[in-house]
HTML snippet that shows the backbone in 3Dmol.js (N, CA, C, O; Angstrom):
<script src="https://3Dmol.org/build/3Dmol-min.js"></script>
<div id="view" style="width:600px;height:400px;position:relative"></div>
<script>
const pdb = `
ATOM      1  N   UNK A   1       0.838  -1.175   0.000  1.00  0.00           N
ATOM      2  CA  UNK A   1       0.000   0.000   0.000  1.00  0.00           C
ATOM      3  C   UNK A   1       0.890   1.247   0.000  1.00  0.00           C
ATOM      4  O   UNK A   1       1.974   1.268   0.582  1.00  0.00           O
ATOM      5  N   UNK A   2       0.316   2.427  -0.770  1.00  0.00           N
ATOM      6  CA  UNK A   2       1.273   3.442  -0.873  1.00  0.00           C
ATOM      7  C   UNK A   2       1.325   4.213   0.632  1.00  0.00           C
ATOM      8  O   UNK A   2       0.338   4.219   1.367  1.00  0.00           O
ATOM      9  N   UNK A   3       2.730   4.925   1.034  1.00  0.00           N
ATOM     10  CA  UNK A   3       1.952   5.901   2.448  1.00  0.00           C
ATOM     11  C   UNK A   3       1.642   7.260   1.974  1.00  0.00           C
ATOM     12  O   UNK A   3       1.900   7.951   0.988  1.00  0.00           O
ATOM     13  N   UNK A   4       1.100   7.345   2.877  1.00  0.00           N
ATOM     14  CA  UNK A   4       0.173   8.697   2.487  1.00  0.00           C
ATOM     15  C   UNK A   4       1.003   9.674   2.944  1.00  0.00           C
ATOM     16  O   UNK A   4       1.859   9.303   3.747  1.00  0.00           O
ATOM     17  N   UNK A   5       0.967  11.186   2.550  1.00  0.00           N
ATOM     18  CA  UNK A   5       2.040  12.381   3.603  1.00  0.00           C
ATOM     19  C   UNK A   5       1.180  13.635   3.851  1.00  0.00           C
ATOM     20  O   UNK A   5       0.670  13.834   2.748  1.00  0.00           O
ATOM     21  N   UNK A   6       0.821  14.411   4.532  1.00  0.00           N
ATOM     22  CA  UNK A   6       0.214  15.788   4.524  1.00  0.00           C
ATOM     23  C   UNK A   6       1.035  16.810   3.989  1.00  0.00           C
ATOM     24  O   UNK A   6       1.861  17.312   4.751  1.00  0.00           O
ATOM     25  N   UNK A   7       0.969  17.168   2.947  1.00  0.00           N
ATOM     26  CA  UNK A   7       2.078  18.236   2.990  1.00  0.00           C
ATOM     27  C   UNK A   7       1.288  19.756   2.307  1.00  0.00           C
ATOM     28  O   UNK A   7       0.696  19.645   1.234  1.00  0.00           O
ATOM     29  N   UNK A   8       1.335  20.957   2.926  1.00  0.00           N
ATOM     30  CA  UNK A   8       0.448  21.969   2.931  1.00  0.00           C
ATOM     31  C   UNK A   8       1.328  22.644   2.016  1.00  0.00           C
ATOM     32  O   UNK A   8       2.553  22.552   2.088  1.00  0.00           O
ATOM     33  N   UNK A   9       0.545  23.504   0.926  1.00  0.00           N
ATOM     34  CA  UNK A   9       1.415  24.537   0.407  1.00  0.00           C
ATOM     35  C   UNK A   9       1.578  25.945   1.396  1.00  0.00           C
ATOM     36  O   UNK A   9       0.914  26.471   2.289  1.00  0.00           O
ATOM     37  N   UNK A  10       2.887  26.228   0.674  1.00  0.00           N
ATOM     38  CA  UNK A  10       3.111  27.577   1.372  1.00  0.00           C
ATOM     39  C   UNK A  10       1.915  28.923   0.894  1.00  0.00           C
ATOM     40  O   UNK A  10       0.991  28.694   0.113  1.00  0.00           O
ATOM     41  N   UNK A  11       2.116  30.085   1.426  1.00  0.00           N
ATOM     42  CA  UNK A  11       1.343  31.133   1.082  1.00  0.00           C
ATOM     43  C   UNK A  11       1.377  31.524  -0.408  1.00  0.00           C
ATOM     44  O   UNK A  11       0.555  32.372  -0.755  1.00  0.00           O
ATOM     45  N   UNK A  12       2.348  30.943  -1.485  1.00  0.00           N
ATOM     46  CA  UNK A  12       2.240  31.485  -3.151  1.00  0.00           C
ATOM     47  C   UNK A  12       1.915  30.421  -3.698  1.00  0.00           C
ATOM     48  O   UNK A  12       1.848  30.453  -4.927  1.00  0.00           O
ATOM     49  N   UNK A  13       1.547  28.883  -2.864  1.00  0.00           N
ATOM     50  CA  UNK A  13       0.714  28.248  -3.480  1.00  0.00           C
ATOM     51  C   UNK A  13       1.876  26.668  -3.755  1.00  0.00           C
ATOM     52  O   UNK A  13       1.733  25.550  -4.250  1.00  0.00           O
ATOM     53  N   UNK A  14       2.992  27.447  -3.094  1.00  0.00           N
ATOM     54  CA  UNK A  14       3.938  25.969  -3.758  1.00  0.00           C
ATOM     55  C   UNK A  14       4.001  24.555  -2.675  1.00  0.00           C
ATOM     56  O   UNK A  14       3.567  24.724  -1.535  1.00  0.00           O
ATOM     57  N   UNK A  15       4.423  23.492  -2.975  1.00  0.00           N
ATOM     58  CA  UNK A  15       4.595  22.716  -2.154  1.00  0.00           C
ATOM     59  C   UNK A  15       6.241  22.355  -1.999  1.00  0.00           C
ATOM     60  O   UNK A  15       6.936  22.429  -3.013  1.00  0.00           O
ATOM     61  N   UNK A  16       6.791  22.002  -0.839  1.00  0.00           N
ATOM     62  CA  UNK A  16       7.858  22.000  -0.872  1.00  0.00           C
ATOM     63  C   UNK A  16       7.851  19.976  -0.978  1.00  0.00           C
ATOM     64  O   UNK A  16       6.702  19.563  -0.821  1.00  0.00           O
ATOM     65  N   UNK A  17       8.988  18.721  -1.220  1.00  0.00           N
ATOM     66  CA  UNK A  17       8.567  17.535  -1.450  1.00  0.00           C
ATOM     67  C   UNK A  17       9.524  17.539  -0.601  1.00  0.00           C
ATOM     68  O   UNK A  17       9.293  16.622   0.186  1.00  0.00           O
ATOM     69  N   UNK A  18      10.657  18.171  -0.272  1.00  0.00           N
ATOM     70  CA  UNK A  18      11.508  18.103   0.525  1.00  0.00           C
ATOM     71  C   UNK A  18      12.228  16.522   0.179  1.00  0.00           C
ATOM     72  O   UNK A  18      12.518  16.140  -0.955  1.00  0.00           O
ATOM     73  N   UNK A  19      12.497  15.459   1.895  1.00  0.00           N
ATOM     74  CA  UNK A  19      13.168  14.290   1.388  1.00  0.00           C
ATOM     75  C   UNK A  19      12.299  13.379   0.784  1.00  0.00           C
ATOM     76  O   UNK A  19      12.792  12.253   0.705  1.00  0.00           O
ATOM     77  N   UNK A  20      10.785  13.526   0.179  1.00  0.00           N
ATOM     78  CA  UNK A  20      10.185  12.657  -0.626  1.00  0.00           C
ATOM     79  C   UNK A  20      10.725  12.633  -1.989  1.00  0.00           C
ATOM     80  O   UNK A  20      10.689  11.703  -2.794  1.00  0.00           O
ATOM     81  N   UNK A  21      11.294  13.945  -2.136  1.00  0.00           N
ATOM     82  CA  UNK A  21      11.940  13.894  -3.245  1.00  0.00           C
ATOM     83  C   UNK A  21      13.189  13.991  -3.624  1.00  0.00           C
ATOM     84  O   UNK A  21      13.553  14.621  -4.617  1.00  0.00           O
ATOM     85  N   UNK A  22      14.278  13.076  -2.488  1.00  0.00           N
ATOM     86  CA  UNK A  22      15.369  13.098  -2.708  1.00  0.00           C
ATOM     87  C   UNK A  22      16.030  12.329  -3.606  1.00  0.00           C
ATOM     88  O   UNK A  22      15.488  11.228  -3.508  1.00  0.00           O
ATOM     89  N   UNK A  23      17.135  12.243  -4.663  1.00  0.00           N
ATOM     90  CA  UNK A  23      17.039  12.086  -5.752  1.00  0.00           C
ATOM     91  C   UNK A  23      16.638  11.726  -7.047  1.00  0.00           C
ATOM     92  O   UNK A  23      16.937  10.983  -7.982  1.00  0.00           O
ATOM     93  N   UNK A  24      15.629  12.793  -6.604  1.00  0.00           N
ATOM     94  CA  UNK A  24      14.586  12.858  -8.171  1.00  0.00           C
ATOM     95  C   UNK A  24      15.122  14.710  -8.579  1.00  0.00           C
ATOM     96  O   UNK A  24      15.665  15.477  -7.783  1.00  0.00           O
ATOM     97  N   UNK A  25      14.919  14.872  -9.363  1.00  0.00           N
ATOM     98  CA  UNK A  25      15.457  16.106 -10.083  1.00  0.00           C
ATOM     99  C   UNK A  25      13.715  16.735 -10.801  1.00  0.00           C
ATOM    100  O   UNK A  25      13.176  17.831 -10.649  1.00  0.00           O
ATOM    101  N   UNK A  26      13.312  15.675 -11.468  1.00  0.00           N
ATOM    102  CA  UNK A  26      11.949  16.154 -12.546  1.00  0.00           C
ATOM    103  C   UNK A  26      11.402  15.294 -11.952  1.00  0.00           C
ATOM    104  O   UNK A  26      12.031  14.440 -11.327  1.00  0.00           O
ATOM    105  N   UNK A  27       9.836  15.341 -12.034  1.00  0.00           N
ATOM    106  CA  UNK A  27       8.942  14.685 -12.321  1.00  0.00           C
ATOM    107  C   UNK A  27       7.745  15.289 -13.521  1.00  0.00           C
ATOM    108  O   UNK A  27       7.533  16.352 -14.105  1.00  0.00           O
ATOM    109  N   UNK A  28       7.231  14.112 -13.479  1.00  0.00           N
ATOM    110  CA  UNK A  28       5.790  13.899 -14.490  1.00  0.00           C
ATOM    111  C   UNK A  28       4.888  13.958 -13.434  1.00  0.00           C
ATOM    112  O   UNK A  28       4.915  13.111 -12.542  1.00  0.00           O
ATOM    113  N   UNK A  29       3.796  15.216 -13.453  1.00  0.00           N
ATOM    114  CA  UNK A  29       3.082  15.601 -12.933  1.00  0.00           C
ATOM    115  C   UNK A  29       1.519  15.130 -13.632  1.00  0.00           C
ATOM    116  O   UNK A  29       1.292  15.699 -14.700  1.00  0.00           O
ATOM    117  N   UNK A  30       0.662  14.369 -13.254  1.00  0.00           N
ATOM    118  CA  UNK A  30      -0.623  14.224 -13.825  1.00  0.00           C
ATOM    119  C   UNK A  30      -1.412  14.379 -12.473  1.00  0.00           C
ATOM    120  O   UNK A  30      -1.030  14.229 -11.313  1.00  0.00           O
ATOM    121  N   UNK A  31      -3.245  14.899 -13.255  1.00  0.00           N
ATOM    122  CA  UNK A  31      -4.059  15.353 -12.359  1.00  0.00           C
ATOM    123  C   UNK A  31      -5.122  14.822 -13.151  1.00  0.00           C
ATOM    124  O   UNK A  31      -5.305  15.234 -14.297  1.00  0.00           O
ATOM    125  N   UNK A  32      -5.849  13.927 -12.625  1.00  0.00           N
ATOM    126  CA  UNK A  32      -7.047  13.243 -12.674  1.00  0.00           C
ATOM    127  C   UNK A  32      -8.332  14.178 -12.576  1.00  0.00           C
ATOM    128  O   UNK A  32      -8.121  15.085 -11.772  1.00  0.00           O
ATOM    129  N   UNK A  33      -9.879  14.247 -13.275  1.00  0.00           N
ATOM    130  CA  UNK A  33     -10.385  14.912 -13.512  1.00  0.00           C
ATOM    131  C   UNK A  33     -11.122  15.325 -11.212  1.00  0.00           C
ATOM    132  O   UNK A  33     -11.687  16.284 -10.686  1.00  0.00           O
ATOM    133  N   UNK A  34     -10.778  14.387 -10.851  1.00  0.00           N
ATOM    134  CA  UNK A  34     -11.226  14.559  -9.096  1.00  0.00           C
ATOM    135  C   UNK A  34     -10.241  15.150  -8.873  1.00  0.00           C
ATOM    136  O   UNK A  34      -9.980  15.245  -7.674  1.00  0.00           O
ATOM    137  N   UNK A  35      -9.476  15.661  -9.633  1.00  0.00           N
ATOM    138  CA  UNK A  35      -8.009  16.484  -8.317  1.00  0.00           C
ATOM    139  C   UNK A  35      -6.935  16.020  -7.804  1.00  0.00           C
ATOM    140  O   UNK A  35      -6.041  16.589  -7.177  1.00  0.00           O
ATOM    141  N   UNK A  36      -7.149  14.361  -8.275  1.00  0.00           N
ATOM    142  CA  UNK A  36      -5.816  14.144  -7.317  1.00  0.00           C
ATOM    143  C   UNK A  36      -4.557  13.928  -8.429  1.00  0.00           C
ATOM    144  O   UNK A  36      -4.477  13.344  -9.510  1.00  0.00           O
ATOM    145  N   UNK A  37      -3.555  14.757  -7.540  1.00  0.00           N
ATOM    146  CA  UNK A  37      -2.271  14.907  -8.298  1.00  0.00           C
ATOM    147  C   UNK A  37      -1.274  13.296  -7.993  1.00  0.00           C
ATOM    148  O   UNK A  37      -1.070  12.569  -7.021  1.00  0.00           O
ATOM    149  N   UNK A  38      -0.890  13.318  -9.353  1.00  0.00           N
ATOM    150  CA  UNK A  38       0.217  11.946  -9.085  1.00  0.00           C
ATOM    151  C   UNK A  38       1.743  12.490  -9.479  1.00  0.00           C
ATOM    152  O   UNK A  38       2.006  12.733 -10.656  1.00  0.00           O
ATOM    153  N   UNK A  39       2.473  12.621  -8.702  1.00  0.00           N
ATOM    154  CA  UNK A  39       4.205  13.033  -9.888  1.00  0.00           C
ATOM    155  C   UNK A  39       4.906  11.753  -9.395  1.00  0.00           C
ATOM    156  O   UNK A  39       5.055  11.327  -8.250  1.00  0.00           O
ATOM    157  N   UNK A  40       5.369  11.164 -10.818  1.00  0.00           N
ATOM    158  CA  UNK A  40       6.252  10.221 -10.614  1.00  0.00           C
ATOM    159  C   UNK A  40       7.716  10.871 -11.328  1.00  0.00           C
ATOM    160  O   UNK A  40       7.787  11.694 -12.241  1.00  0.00           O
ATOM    161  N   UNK A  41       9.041  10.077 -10.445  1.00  0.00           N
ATOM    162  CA  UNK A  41       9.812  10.879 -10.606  1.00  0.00           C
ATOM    163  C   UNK A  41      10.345   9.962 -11.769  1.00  0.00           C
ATOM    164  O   UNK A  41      10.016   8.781 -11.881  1.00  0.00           O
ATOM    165  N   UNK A  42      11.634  10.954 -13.056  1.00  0.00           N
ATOM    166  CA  UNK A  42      11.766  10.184 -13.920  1.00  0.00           C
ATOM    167  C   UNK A  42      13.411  10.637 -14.353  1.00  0.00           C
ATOM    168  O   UNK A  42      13.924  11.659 -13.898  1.00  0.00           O
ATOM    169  N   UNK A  43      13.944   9.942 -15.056  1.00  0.00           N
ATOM    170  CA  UNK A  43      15.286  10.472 -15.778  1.00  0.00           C
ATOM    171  C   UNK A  43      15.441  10.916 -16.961  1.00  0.00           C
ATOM    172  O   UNK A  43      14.870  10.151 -17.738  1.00  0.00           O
ATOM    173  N   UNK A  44      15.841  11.616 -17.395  1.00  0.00           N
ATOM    174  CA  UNK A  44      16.276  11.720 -19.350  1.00  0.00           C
ATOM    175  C   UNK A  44      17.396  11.368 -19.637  1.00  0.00           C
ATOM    176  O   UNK A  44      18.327  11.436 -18.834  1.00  0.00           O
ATOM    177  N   UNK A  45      17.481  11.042 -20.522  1.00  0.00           N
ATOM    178  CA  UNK A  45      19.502  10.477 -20.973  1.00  0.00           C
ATOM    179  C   UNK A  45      19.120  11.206 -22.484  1.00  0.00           C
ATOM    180  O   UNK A  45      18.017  11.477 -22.958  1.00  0.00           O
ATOM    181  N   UNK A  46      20.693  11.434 -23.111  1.00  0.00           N
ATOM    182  CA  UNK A  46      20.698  12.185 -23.910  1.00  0.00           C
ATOM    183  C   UNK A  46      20.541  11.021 -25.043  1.00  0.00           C
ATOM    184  O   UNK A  46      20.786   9.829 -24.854  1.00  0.00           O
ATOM    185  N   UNK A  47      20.024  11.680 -26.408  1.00  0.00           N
ATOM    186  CA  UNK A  47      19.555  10.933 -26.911  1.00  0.00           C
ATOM    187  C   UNK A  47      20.965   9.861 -28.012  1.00  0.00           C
ATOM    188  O   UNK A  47      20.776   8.914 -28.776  1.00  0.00           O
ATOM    189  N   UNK A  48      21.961  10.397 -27.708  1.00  0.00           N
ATOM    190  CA  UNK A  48      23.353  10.036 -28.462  1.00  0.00           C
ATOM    191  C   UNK A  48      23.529   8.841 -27.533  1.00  0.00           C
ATOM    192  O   UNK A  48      24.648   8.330 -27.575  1.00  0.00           O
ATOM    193  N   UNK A  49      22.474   8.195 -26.545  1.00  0.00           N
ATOM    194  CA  UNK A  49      22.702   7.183 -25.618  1.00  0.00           C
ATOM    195  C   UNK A  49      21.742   6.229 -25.247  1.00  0.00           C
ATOM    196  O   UNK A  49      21.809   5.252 -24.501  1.00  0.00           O
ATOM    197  N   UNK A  50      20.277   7.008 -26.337  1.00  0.00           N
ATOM    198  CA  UNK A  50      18.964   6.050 -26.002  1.00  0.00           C
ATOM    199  C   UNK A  50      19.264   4.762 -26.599  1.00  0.00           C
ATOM    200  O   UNK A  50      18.678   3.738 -26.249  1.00  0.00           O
ATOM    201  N   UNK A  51      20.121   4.788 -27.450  1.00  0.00           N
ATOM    202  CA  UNK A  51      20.405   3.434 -28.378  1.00  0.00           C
ATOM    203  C   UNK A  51      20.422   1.826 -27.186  1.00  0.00           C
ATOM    204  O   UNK A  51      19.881   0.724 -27.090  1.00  0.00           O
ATOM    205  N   UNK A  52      21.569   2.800 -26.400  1.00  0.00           N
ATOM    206  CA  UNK A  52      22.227   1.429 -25.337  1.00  0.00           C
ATOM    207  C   UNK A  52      20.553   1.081 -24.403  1.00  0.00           C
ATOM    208  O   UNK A  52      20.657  -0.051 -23.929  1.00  0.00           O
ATOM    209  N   UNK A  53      19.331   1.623 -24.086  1.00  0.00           N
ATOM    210  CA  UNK A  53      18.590   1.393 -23.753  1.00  0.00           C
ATOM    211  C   UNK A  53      17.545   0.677 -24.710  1.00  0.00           C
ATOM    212  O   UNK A  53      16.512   0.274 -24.176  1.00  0.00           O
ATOM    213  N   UNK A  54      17.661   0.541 -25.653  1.00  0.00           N
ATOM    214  CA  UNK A  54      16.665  -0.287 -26.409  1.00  0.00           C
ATOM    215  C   UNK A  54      17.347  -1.316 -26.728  1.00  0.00           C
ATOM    216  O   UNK A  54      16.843  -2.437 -26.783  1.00  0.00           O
ATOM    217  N   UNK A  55      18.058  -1.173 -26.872  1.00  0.00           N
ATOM    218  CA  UNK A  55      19.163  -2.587 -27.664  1.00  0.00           C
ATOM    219  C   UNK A  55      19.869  -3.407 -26.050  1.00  0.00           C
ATOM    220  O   UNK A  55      20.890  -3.199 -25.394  1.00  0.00           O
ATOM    221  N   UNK A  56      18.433  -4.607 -25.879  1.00  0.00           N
ATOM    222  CA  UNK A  56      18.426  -4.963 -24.655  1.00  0.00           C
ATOM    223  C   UNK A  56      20.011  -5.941 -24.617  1.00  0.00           C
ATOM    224  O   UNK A  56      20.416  -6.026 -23.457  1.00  0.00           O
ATOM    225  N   UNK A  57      20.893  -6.631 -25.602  1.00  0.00           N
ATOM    226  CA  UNK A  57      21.627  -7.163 -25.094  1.00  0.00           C
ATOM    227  C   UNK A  57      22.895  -6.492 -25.127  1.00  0.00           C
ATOM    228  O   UNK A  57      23.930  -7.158 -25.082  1.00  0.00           O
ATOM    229  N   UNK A  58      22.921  -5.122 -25.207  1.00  0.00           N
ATOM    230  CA  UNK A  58      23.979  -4.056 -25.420  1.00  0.00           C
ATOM    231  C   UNK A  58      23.701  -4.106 -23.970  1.00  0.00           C
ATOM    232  O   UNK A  58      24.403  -4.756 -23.195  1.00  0.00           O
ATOM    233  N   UNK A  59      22.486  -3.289 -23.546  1.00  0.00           N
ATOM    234  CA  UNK A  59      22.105  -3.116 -22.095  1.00  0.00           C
ATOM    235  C   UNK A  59      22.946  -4.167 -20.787  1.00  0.00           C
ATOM    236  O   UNK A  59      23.622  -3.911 -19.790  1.00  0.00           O
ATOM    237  N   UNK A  60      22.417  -5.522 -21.507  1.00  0.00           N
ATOM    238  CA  UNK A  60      22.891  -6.645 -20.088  1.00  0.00           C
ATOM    239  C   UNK A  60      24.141  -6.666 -20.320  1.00  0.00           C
ATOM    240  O   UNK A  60      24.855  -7.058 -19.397  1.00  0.00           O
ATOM    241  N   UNK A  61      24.793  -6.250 -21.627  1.00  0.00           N
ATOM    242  CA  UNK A  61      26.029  -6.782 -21.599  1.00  0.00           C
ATOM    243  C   UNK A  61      27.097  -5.524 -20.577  1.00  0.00           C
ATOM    244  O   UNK A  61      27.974  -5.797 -19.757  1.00  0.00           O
ATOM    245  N   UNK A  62      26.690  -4.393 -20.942  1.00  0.00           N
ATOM    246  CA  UNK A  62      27.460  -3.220 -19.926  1.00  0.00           C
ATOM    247  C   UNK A  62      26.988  -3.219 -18.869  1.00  0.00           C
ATOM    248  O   UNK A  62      27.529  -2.411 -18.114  1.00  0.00           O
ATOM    249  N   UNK A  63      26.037  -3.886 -18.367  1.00  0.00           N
ATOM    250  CA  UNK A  63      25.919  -3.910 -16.720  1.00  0.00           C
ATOM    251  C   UNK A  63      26.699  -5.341 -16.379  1.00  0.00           C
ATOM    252  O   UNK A  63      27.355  -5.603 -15.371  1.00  0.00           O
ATOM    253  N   UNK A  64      26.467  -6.062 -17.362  1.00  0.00           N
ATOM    254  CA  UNK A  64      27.532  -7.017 -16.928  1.00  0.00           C
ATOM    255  C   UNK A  64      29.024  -6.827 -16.112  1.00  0.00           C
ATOM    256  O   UNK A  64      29.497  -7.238 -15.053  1.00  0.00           O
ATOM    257  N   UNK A  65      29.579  -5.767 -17.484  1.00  0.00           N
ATOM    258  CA  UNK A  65      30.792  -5.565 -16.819  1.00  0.00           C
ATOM    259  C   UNK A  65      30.740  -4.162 -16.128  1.00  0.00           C
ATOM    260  O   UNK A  65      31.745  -3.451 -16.135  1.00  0.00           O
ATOM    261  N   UNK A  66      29.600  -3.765 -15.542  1.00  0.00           N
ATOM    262  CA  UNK A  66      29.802  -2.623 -14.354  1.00  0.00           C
ATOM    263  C   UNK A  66      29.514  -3.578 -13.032  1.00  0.00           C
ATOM    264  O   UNK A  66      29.757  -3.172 -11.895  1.00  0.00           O
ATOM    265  N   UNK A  67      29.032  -4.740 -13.275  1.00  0.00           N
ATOM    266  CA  UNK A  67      28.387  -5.171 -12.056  1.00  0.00           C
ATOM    267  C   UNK A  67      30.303  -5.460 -10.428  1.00  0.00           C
ATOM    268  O   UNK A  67      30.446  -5.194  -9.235  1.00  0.00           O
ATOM    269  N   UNK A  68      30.887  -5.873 -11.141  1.00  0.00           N
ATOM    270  CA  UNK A  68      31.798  -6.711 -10.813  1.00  0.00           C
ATOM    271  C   UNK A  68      32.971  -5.073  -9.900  1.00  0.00           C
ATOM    272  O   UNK A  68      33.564  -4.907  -8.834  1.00  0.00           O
ATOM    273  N   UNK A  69      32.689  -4.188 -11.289  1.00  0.00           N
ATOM    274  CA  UNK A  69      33.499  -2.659 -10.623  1.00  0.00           C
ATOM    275  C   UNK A  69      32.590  -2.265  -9.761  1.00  0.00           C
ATOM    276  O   UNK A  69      33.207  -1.639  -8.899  1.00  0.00           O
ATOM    277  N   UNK A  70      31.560  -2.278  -9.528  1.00  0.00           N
ATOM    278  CA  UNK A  70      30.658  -2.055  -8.518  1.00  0.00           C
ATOM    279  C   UNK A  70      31.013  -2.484  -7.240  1.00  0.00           C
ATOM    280  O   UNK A  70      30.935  -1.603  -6.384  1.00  0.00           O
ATOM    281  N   UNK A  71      31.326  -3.416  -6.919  1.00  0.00           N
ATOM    282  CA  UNK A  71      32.174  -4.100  -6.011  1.00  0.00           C
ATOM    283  C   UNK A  71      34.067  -3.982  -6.030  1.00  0.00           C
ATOM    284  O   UNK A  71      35.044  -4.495  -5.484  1.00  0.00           O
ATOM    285  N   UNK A  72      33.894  -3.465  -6.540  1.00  0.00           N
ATOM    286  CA  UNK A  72      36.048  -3.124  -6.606  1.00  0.00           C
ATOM    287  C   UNK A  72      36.727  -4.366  -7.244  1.00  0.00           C
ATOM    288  O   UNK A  72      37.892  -4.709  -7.047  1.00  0.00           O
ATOM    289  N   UNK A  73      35.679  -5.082  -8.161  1.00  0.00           N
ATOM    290  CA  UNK A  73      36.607  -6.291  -8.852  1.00  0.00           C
ATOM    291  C   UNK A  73      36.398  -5.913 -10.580  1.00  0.00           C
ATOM    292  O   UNK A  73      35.514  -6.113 -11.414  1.00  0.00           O
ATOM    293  N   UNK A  74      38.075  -5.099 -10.560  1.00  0.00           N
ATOM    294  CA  UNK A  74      38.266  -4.988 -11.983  1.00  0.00           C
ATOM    295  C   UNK A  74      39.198  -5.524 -12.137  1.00  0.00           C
ATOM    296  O   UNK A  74      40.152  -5.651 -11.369  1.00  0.00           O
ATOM    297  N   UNK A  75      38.961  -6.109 -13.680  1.00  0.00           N
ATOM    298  CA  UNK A  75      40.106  -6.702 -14.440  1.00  0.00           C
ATOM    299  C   UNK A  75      39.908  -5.709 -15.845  1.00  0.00           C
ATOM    300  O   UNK A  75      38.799  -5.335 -16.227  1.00  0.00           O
ATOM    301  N   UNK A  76      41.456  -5.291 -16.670  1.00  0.00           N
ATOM    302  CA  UNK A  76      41.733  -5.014 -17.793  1.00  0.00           C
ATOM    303  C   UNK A  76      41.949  -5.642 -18.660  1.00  0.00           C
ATOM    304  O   UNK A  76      43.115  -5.957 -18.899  1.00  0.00           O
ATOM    305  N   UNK A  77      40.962  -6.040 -19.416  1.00  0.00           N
ATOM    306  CA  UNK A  77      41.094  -7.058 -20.653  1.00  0.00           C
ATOM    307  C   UNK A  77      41.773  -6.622 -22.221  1.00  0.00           C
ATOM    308  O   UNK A  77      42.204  -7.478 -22.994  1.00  0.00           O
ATOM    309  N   UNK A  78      41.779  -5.172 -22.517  1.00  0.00           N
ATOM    310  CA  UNK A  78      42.485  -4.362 -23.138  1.00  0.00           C
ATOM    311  C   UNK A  78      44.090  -4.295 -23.101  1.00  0.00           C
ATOM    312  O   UNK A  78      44.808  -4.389 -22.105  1.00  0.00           O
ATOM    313  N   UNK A  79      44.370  -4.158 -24.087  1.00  0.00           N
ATOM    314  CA  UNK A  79      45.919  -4.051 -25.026  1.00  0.00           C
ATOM    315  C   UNK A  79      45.792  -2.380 -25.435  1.00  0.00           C
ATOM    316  O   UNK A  79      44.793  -1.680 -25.606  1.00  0.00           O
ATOM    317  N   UNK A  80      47.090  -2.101 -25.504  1.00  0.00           N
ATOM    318  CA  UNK A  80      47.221  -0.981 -26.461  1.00  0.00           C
ATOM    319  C   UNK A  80      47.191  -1.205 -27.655  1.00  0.00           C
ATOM    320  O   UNK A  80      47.342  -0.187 -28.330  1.00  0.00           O
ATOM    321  N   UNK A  81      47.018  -2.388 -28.372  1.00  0.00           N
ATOM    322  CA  UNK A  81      46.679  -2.703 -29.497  1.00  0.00           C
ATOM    323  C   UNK A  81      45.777  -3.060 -30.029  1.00  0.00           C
ATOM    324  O   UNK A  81      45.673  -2.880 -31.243  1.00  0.00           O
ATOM    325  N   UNK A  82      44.547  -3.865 -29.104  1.00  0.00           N
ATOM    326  CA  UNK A  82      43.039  -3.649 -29.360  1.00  0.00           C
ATOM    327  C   UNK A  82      42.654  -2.029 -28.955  1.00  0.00           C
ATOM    328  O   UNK A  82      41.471  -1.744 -29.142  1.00  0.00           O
ATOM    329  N   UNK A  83      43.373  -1.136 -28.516  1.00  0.00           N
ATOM    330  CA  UNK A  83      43.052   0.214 -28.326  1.00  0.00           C
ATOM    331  C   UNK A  83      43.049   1.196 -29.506  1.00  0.00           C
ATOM    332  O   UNK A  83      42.192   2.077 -29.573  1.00  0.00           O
ATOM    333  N   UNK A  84      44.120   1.031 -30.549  1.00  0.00           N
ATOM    334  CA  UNK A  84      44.777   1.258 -31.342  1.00  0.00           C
ATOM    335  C   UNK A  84      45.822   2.612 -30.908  1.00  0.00           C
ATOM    336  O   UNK A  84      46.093   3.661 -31.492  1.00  0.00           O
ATOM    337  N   UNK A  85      46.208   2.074 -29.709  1.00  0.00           N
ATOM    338  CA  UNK A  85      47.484   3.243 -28.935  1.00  0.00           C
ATOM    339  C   UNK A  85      48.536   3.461 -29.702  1.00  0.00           C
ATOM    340  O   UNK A  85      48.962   4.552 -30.082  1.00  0.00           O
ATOM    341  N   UNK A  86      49.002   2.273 -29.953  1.00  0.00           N
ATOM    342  CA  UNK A  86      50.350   1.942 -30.905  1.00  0.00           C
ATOM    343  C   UNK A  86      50.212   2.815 -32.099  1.00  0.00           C
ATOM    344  O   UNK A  86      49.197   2.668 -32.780  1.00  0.00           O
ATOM    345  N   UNK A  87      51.366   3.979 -32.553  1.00  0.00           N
ATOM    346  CA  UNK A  87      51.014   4.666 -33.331  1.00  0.00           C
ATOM    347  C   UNK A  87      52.253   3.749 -34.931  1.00  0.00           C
ATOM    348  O   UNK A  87      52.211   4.195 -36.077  1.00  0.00           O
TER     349      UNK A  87
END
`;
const viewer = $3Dmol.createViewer("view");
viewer.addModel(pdb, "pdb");
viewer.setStyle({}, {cartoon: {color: "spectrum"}});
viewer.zoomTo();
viewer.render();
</script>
């Protein structure tokens, strides 16, 4: 069940979300024809990056290898020659 919060606007009408809305930046604000407001909070990524989000085995495959640095276990599988360093 969702919890519920009281939260009053100030005197120009605003509401403050304070830590309900701690890291959220934007939300999507909708209002149902009874009044009640819903904001769910959301992200944007730039669009030179929506690719890696649709292209689901691009997706699993880079969390793959973030999962492991996430935890402090990196390995360098890279050469300066699969890099093309070597001039």
């Amino acid at each position: 069940m969702a919890t519920v919060h009281i939260i009053r606007p100030a005197a120009n009408g605003r509401i403050s979300l304070g830590k309900h809305a701690a890291g959220s930046r934007k939300f999507h604000a909708a209002q149902d024809p009874d009044g009640l407001i819903i904001l769910e909070p959301f992200t944007e990524i730039p669009t030179r990056e929506e690719w890696l989000f649709e292209n689901k085995s691009a997706l699993s495959a880079v969390n793959e290898g973030l999962d492991p640095s996430a935890h402090g276990n990196l390995t360098i599988k890279a050469t300066p020659q699969s890099l093309n360093l070597n001039p």
